[in-house]
C-alpha positions, 0 to 999 in steps of 0.5 A, a space after each residue: 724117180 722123176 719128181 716133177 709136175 705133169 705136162 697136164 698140170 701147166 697153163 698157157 703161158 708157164 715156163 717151165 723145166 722139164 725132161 720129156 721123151 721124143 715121141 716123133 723128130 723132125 725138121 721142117 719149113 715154114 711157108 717162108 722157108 725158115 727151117 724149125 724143130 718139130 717134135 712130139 715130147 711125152 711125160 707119164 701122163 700123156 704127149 705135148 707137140 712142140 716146136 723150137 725156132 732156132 738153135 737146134 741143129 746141132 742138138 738134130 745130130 744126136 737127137 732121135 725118137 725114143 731119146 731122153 730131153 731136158 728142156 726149157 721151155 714156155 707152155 703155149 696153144 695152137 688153133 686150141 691144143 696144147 703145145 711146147 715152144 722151146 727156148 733150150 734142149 739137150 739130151 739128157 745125161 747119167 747124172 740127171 737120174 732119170 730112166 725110160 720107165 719115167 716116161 711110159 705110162 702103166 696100167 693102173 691095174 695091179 699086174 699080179 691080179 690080172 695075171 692071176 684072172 688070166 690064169 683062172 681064164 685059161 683055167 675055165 677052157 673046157 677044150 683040150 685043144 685050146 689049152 694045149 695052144 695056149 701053152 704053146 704059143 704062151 711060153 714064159 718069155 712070150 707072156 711076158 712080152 704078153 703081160 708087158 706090151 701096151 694094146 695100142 701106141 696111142 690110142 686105146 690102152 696105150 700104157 705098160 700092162 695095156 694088151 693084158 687089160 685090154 684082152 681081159 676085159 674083151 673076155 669079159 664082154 664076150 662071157 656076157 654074151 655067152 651069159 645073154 646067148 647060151 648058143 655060142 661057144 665060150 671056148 671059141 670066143 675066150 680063145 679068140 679073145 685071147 690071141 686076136 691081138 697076141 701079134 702086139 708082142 711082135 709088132 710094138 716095142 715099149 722098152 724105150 718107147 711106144 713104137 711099131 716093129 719092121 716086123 709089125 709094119 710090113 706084116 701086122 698083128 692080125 697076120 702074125 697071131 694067125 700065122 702063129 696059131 696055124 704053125 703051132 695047131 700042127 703040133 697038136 695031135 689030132 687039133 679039128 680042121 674046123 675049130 683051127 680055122 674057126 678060131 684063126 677066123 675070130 683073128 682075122 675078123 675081129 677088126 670088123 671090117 675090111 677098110 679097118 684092116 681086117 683080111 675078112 668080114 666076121 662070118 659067124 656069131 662069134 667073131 661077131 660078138 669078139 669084133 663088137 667087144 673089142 671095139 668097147 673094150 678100146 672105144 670106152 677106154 680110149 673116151 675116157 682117158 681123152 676125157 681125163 687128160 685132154 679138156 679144152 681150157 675151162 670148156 666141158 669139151 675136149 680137143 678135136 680128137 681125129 679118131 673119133 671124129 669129134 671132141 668129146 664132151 666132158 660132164 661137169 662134176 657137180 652133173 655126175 655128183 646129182 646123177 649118181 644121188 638120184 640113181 642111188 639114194 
């Protein structure tokens, strides 16, 4: 087990010794034409840019995304973020006792318990026809890629266990729909819950790192769980038309909009409600852990996050202590 402080823990100008993952490599040029080492290097508690100036190339040759470091480095800041200069590198060796799983973030929720919701989800489906494609395409070796591939590779529920979370508490959102809208059919919605990014297991790698498949590159994962759903429906005797096309409709849509990826617009309630719940199952998600692991210096504010446009503002903790008294005294 890798015992030593986050990347989190240290200050402008700490040096340090570290062993951190290669996220992203690549040589670059200056303006005035000097050639420097740009890397993005990651611990369990988040990814660092780093750059070294000299003495890198033959470290280069052997150097890939996904390899183990140990670096010695100074802990710096670029326009406001956070980033690594480094002084020495090389890849790290048997002896340093240190493995993949040192690196990758997991949920902190308990695997056995969400496995067990999961269970009782399924359970709760009223529909012959989605619980038999559930079991189809839910082998024991595709759900456990299920239970293992992160949501996303950086932004939301990007951590071993991520997609399981992710897709619970979706479920969740669209049950209180169904709570607040009696109309819409909770089969529907649970199902579409649940495959609408099942093609995650097939487009993102997590064993060495956080990536994205050739296959999850040329084709996707909204593409993939449809193509699947419609492959494994025709071994159903009997599956509706209607509700298979209902469903893969959910999938297809749920990214709500063409320019975010989505093939169509949702066009029913339903695929409306499973597009406004992912979007907060992944938006609070992804608010939160910026707002825990990205504070700009001593300010109440984060870095620039690009996708969300903004920094996000991060309440002082006596601010919280008198809300929570004054809500609940």
């Amino acid at each position: 087990m890798l015992n030593q402080k986050s990347i989190l823990e240290h200050e402008v100008g700490e040096d340090a010794h570290l062993f951190l993952l290669i996220t992203k490599i690549e040589k670059k040029v200056t303006r005035t034409n000097k050639e420097f080492l740009s890397l993005e290097l990651r611990d369990i508690s988040g990814t660092i840019a780093a750059k070294m100036w000299d003495g890198f190339e033959v470290f280069l040759q052997s150097a890939k995304e996904g390899k183990i470091t140990k670096v010695d480095c100074k802990f710096d800041e670029y326009n406001g973020t956070p980033q690594l200069i480094i002084n020495r590198i090389r890849l790290a060796i048997e002896s340093d006792n240190v493995t993949h799983s040192d690196f990758l973030p997991r949920s902190q929720r308990n695997l056995d318990e969400m496995k067990a919701e999961w269970n009782k989800v399924v359970d709760e489906i009223s529909s012959k026809y989605f619980r038999e494609l559930i079991q189809k395409i839910f082998d024991a070796e595709t759900f456990e890629k299920y239970c293992n591939v992160p949501a996303g590779k950086a932004w939301h529920h990007s951590y071993i266990h991520g997609l399981l979370e992710h897709t619970l508490e979706i479920i969740k959102i669209c049950k209180t729909a169904c709570d607040i809208h009696p109309e819409l059919n909770r089969d529907l919605l649970v199902a579409g819950a649940i495959f609408h990014d099942f093609g995650k297991t097939e487009e993102l790698t997590y064993e060495t790192n956080f990536d994205y498949t050739d296959k999850g590159k040329l084709i996707g994962h909204i593409v993939i769980a449809a193509m699947r759903i419609e492959e494994k429906a025709k071994e159903i005797s009997g599956f509706p038309e209607a509700l298979k096309n209902q469903l893969i409709h959910l999938v297809l849509s749920h990214q709500g909009k063409l320019e975010y990826a989505s093939p169509v617009i949702p066009k029913m309630p339903e695929a409306v409600v499973l597009y406004h719940a992912d979007e907060l199952s992944a938006k609070s998600n992804a608010y939160l852990n910026v707002a825990k692991n990205d504070r700009q210096g001593n300010t109440n504010w984060t870095n620039f996050i690009r996708l969300a446009e903004t920094a996000i503002y991060i309440p002082p903790t006596d601010e919280n202590e008198n809300l929570k008294e004054s809500l609940f005294d």
